[in-house]
C-alpha positions as CSV (number, residue, x, y, z in Angstrom):
1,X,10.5,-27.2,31.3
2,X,6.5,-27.7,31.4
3,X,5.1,-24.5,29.6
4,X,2.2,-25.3,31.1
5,X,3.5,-24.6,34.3
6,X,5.4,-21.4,33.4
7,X,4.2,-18.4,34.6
8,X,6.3,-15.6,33.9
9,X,7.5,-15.5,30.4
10,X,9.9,-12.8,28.6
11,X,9.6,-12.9,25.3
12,X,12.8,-11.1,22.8
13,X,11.6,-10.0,19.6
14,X,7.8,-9.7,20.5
15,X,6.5,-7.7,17.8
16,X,7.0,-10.1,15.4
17,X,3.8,-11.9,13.7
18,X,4.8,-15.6,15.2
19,X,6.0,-14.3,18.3
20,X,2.5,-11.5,18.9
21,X,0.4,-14.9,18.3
22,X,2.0,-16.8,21.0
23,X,2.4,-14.1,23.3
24,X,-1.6,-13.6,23.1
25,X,-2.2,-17.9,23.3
26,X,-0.3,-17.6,26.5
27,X,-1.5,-14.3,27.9
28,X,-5.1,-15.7,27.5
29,X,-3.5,-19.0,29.1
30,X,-3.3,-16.8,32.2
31,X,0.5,-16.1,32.0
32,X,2.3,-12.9,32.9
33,X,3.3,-12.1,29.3
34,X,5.7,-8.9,28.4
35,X,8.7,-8.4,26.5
36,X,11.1,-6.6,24.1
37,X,11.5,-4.9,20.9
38,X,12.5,-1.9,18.6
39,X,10.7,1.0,18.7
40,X,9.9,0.7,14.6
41,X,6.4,1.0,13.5
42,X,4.6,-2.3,13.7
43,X,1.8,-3.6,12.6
44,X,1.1,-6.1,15.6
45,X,1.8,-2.9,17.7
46,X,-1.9,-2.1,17.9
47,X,-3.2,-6.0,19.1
48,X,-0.4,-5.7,21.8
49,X,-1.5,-2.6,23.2
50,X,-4.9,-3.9,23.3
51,X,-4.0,-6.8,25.0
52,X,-1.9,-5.5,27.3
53,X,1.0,-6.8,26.7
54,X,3.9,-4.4,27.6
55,X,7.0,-3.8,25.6
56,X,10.9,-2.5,26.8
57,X,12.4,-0.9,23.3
58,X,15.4,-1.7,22.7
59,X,17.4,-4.9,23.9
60,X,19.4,-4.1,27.3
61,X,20.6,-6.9,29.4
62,X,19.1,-4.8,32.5
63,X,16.1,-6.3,31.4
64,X,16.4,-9.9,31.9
65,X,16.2,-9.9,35.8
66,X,15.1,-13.1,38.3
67,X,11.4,-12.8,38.1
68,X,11.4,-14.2,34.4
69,X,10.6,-17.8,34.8
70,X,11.1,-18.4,30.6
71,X,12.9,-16.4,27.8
72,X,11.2,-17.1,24.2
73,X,13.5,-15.5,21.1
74,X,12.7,-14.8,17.8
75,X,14.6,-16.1,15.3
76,X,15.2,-11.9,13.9
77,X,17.1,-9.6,16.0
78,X,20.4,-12.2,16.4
79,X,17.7,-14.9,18.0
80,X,19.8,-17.2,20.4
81,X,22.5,-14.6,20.1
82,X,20.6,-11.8,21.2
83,X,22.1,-9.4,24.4
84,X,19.0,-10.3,25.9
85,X,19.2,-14.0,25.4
86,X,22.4,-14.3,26.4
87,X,22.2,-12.9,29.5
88,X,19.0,-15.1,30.5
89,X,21.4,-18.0,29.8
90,X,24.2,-16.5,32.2
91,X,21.4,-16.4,34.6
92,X,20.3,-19.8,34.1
93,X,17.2,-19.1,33.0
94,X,15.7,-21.1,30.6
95,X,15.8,-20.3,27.1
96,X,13.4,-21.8,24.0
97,X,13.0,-20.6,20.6
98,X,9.3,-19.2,19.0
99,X,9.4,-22.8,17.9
100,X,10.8,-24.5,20.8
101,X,7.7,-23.0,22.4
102,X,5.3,-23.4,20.0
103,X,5.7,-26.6,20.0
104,X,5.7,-26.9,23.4
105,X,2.2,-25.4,23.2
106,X,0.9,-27.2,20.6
107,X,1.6,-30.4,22.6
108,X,-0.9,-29.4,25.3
109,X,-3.6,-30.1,22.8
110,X,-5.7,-33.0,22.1
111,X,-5.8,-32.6,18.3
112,X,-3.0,-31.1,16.5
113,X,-3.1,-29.5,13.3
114,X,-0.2,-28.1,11.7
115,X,-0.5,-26.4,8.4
116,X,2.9,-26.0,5.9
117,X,3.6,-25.0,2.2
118,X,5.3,-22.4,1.0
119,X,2.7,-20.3,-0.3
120,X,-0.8,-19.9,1.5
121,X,-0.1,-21.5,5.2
122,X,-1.4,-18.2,6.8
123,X,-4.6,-17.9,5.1
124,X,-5.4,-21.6,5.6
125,X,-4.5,-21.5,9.4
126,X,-7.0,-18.5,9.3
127,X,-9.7,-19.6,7.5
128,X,-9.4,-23.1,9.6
129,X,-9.4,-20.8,13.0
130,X,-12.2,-19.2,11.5
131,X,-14.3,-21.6,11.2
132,X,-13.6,-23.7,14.3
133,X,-14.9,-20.6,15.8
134,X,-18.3,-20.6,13.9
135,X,-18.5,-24.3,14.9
136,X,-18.1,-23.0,18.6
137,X,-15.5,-25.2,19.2
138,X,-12.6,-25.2,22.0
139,X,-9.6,-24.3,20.3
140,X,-6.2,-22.2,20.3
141,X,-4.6,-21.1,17.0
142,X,-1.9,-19.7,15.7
143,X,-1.7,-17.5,12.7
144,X,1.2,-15.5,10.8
145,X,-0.7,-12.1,10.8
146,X,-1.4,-9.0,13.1
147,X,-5.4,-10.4,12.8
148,X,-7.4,-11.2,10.6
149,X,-11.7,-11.4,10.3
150,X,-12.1,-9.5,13.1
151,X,-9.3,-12.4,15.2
152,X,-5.9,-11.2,16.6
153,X,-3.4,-13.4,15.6
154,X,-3.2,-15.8,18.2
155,X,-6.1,-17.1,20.5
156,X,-7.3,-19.8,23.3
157,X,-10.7,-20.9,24.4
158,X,-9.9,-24.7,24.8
159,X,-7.8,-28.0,24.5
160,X,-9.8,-29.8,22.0
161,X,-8.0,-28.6,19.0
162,X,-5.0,-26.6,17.8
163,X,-4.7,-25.2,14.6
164,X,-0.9,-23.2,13.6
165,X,1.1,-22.4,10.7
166,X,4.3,-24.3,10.3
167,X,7.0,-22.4,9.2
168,X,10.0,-24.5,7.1
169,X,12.7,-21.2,8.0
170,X,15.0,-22.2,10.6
171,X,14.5,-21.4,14.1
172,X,17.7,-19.3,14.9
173,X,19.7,-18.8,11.6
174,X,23.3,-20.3,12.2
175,X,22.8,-21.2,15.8
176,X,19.5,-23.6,15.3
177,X,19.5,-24.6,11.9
178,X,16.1,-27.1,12.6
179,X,13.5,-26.2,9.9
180,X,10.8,-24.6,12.6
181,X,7.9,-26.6,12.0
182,X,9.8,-29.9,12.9
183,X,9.2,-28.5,16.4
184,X,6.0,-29.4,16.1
185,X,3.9,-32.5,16.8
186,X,0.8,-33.5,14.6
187,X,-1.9,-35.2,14.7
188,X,-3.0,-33.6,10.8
189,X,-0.9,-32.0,8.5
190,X,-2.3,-29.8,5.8
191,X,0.6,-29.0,3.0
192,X,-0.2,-26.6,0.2
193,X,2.6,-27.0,-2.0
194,X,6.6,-27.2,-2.0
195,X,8.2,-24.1,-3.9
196,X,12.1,-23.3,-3.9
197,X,12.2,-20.0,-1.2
198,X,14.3,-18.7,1.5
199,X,17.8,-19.3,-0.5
200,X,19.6,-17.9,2.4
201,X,19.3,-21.3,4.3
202,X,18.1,-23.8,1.3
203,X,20.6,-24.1,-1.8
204,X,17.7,-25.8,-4.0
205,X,14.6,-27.0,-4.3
206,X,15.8,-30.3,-3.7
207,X,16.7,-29.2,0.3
208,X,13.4,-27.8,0.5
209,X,12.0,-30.9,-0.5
210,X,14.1,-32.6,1.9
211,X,12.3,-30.3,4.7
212,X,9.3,-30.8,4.0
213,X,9.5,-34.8,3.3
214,X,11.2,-34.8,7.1
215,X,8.2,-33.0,8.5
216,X,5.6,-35.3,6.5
217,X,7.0,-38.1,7.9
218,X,6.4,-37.0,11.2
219,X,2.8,-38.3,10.1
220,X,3.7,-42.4,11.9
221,X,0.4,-43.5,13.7
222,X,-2.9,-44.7,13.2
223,X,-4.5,-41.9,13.6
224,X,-2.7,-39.2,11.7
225,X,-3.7,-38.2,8.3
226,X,-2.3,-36.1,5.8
227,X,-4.7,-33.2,3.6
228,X,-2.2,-31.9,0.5
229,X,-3.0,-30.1,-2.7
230,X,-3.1,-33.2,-5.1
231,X,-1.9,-31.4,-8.5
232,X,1.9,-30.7,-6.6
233,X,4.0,-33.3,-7.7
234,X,6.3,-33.3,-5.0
235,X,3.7,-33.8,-2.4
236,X,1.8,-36.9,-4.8
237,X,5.6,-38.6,-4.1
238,X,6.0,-37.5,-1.0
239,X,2.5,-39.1,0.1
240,X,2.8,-41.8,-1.8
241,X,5.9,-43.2,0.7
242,X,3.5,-42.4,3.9
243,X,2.9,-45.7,5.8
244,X,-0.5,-43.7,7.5
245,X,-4.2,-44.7,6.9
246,X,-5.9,-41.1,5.8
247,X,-4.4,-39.5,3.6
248,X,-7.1,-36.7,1.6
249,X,-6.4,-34.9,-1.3
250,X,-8.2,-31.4,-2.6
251,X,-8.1,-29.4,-5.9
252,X,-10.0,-26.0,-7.1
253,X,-13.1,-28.1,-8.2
254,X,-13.6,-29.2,-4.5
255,X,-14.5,-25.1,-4.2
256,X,-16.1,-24.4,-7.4
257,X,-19.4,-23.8,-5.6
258,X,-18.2,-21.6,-2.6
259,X,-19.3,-18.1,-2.6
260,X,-15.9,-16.7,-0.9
261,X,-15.5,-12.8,0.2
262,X,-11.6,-13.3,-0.7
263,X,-10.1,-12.9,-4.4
264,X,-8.1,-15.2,-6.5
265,X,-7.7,-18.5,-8.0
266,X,-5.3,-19.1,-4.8
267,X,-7.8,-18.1,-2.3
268,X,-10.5,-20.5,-3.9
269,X,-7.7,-23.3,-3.3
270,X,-7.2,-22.4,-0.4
271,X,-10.6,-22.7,0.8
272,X,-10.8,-26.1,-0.9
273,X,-7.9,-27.3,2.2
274,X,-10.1,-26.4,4.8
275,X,-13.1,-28.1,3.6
276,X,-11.3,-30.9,3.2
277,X,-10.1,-30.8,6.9
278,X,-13.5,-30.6,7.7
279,X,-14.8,-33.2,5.7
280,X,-12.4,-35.3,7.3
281,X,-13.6,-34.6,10.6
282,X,-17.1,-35.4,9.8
283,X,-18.0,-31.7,10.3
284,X,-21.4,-30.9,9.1
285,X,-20.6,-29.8,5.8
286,X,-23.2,-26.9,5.5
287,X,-22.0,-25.1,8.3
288,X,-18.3,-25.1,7.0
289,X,-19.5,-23.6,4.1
290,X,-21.0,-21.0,5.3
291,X,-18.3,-20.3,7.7
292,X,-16.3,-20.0,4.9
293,X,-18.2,-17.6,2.6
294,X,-18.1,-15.2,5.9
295,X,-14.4,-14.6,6.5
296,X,-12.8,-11.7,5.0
297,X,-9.3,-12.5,4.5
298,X,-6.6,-10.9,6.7
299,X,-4.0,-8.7,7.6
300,X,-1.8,-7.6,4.5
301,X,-3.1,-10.5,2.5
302,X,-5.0,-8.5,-0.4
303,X,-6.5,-5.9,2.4
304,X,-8.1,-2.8,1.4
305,X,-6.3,-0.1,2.8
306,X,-8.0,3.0,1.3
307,X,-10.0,4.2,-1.2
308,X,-11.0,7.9,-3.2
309,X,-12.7,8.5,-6.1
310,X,-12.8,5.4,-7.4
311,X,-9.2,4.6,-6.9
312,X,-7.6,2.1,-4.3
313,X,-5.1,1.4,-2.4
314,X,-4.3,-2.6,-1.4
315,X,-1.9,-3.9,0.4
316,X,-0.4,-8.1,0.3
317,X,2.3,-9.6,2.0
318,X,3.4,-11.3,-1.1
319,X,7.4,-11.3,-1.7
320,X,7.8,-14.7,-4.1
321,X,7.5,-14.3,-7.9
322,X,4.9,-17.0,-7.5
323,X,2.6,-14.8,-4.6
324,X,3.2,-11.7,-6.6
325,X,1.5,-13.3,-9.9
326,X,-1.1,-14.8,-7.8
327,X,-2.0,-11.1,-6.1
328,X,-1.7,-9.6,-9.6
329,X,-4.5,-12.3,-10.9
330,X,-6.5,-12.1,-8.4
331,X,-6.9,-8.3,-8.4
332,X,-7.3,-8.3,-12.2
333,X,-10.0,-10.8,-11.9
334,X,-11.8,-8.3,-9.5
335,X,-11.0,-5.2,-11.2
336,X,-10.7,-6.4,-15.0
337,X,-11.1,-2.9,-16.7
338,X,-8.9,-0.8,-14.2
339,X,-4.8,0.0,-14.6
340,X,-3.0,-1.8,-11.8
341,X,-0.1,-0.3,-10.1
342,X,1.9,-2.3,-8.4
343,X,4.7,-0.7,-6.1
344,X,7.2,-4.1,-4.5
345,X,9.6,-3.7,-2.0
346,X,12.2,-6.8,-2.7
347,X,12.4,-8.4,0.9
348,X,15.8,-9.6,1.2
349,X,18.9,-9.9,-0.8
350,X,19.3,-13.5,-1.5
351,X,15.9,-14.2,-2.0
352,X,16.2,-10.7,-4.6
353,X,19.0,-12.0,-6.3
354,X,18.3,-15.8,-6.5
355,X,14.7,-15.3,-8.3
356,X,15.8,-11.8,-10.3
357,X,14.4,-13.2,-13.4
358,X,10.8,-14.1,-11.6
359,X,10.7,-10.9,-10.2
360,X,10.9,-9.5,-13.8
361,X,8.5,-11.3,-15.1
362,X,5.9,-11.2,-12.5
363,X,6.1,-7.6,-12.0
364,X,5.6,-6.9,-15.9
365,X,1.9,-8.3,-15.4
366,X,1.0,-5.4,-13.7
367,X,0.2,-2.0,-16.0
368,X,3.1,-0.4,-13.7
369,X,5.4,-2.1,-11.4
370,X,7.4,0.3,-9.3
371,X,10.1,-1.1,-7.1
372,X,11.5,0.2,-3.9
373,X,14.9,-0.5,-2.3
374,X,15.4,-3.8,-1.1
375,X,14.5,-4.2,2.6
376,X,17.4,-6.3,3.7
377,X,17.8,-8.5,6.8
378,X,20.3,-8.1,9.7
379,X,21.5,-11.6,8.9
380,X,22.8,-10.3,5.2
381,X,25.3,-7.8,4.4
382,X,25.1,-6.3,0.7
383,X,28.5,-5.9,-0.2
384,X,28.3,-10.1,-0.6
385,X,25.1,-9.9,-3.1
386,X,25.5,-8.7,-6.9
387,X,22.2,-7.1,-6.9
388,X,20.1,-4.3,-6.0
389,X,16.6,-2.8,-7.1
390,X,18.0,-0.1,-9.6
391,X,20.0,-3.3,-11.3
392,X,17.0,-5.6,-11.2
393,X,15.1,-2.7,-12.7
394,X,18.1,-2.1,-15.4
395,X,17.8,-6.0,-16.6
396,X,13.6,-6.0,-16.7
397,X,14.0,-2.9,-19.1
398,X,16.9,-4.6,-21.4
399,X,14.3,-7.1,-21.5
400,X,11.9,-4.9,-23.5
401,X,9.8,-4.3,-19.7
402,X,9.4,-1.2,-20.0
403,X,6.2,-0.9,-17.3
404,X,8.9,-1.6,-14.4
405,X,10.7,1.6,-12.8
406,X,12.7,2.0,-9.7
407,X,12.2,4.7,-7.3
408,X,13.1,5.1,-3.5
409,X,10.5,4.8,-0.8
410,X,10.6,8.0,0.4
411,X,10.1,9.4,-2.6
412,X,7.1,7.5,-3.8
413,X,4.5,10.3,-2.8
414,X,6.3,12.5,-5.4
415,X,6.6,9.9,-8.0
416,X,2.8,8.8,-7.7
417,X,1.5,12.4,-8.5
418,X,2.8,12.0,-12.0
419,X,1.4,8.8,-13.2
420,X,-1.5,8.6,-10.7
421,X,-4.9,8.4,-12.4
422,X,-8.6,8.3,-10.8
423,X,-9.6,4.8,-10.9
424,X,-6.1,3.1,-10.7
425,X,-5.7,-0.3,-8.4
426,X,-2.9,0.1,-6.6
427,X,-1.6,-2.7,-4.1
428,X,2.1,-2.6,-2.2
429,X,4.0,-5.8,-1.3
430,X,6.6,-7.2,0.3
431,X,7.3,-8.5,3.3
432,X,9.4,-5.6,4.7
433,X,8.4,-2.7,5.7
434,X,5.9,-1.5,2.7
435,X,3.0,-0.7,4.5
436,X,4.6,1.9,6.6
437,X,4.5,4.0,3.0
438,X,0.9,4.2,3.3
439,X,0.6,7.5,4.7
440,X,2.6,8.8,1.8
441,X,0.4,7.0,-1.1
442,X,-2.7,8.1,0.5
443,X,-1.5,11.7,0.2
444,X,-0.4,11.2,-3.0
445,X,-3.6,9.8,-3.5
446,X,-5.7,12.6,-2.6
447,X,-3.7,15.8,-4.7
448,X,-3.9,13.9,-7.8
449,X,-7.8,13.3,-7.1
């Protein structure tokens, strides 16, 4: 099927990050755009409603009926073997994945730029969105976040250029095992590193090497070119076998200079990818900088949720050991003389119980670490893991951390009145369903204050 030529499109899972994004790339494409989800608090439910975008809760086969031209699925919510899916496929209606489509999309475009890694993707597709906007150019992006520097999270203006995260997870767990982004169709690849994550579909790091070395070498003609962060040793090998005539590297010393409105040593390197993507365009180099020094970061990366009396609440998608040290140093280089509290929801039980002892470690760099239950995903059952939060928080204190306490998320406003103090940093992660405690550490917030 021609996307292009698609008008009505039903899309299962909408509320999702990826699947909000495309929805709004093909609602400003001038398709009829609606779709399904639950009724849980959201944080692209805002951007929807403002685009509107309308929404059935709940999946009921009722609502696939003949006037949907095109059924897009998440990869949550069963994905391919979703009610809703299935009975668009007894209907003969045709079916694609988020990254079916996406790359469907994508291939409308006359420059394509796909940016992977398994830490910073979203900020980089951002910041590049970002500044391709500045530049006033004629673009459509997609990025992994409700919005970000005043941008929802997916956008259109133009063919010239497309700029989109590529995801390595597979596009419908144990139906479509294809790593997402190999779905898509470059023209530039930006890669910012190769780190051991999602354990539930990659055994090792090895497999996720193997990913990302497949995608890479989707890089065959003249005029692709690979950008990667040059310290990663996997990606200097990985280059070093591509038979393609640009290949650009970039390091923290290519963003020394930059004036950035976005903390940490991983935001600076991440800024140093973009400016190498625009260097290699021949983009007037000035400009990119100061587009650059403008944006404010985004949606539950680092964001500022709330503050009183001196204290304040943050919020950051990060749910890796390696994202988690990386928010930590980034908010004590910002706030070097404050106590940081740190309160982690564990996203996933495979990913909880495969990097147990990261977790410990990285949490104990905060003054208090506070850990929630884990937020598990439909495709997991706990009865087959040997872990939970009160166990991880058992080992960290037989390890002599003593800074690292467990306590259910519903009863964090209670807990936070007794240790809260006027001036603490406090900043909630994970990739589940934190931020829906804000309410409650706000509160908590204010009677201690």
């Amino acid at each position: 099927m021609d996307i292009q030529k698609t008008q009505n499109i039903y899309m299962v899972g909408i509320k999702g990050v990826g699947m909000t994004a495309l929805a709004l790339i093909l609602k400003k494409m001038n398709k009829n755009v609606w779709g399904s989800d639950l009724g849980d608090e959201y944080k692209t439910d805002e951007v929807l409603k403002k685009n509107n975008i309308s929404i059935s809760l709940g999946f009921k086969e009722q609502n696939i009926n003949d006037d949907i031209d095109l059924v897009i699925t998440t990869a949550a919510h069963g994905g391919l073997s979703n009610i809703e899916v299935q009975k668009a496929m007894e209907r003969n209606i045709v079916v694609m994945t988020h990254a079916q489509a996406l790359g469907q999309v994508m291939n409308l475009f006359k420059v394509k730029i796909s940016v992977c890694g398994s830490h910073g993707k979203t900020t980089v597709s951002a910041m590049i969105a970002f500044v391709f906007a500045k530049l006033g150019k004629k673009f459509g992006y997609h990025v992994g976040v409700s919005s970000f520097s005043g941008f929802d999270a997916g956008g259109f203006s133009g063919f010239d250029y497309f700029v989109s995260e590529a995801d390595e997870y597979v596009a419908s767990p144990g139906i479509d095992n294809t790593p997402r982004f190999m779905y898509q169709n470059p023209d530039i690849i930006i890669c910012t590193n190769i780190d051991f994550d999602h354990p539930d579909v990659y055994k090792s790091l090895d497999e996720v090497n193997d990913a990302f070395t497949n995608f890479l070498e989707k890089l065959t003609t003249k005029t692709c070119k690979l950008i990667y962060y040059k310290n990663d040793v996997l990606l200097q090998k990985i280059a070093g076998q591509l038979l393609i005539p640009e290949i650009h590297t970039y390091d923290l010393d290519d963003a020394q200079n930059l004036s950035l409105n976005i903390s940490g040593k991983h935001n600076r390197l991440n800024a140093a990818a973009v400016l190498a993507l625009f260097r290699s365009m021949g983009e007037d180099e000035s400009q990119v900088k100061k587009a650059i020094t403008e944006f404010r970061g985004s949606s539950r990366r680092f964001e500022k949720i709330y503050e009183n009396f001196g204290s304040i609440l943050y919020d950051d998608y990060a749910h890796h050991p390696m994202e988690i040290v990386a928010t930590i140093e980034a908010a004590r280089a910002q706030y070097p003389t404050r106590r940081l509290l740190v309160i982690f929801q564990p996203h996933t039980y495979s990913r909880t119980q495969t990097f147990k002892s990261g977790f410990i470690n990285a949490l104990a760099k905060a003054d208090i670490s506070i850990v929630t239950e884990i937020y598990s995903s439909k495709r997991e059952a706990a009865k087959n893991f040997s872990i939970s939060s009160p166990q991880l928080v058992e080992e960290a204190r037989n390890q002599g951390f003593k800074n690292i306490s467990f306590c259910p998320i519903d009863d964090l406003s209670i807990k936070l009145k007794t240790i809260l103090k006027r001036g603490d940093v406090i900043v909630t992660m994970g990739a589940g369903s934190i931020y829906q405690a804000h309410s409650d550490i706000i509160r908590a917030m204010n009677d201690v204050m």
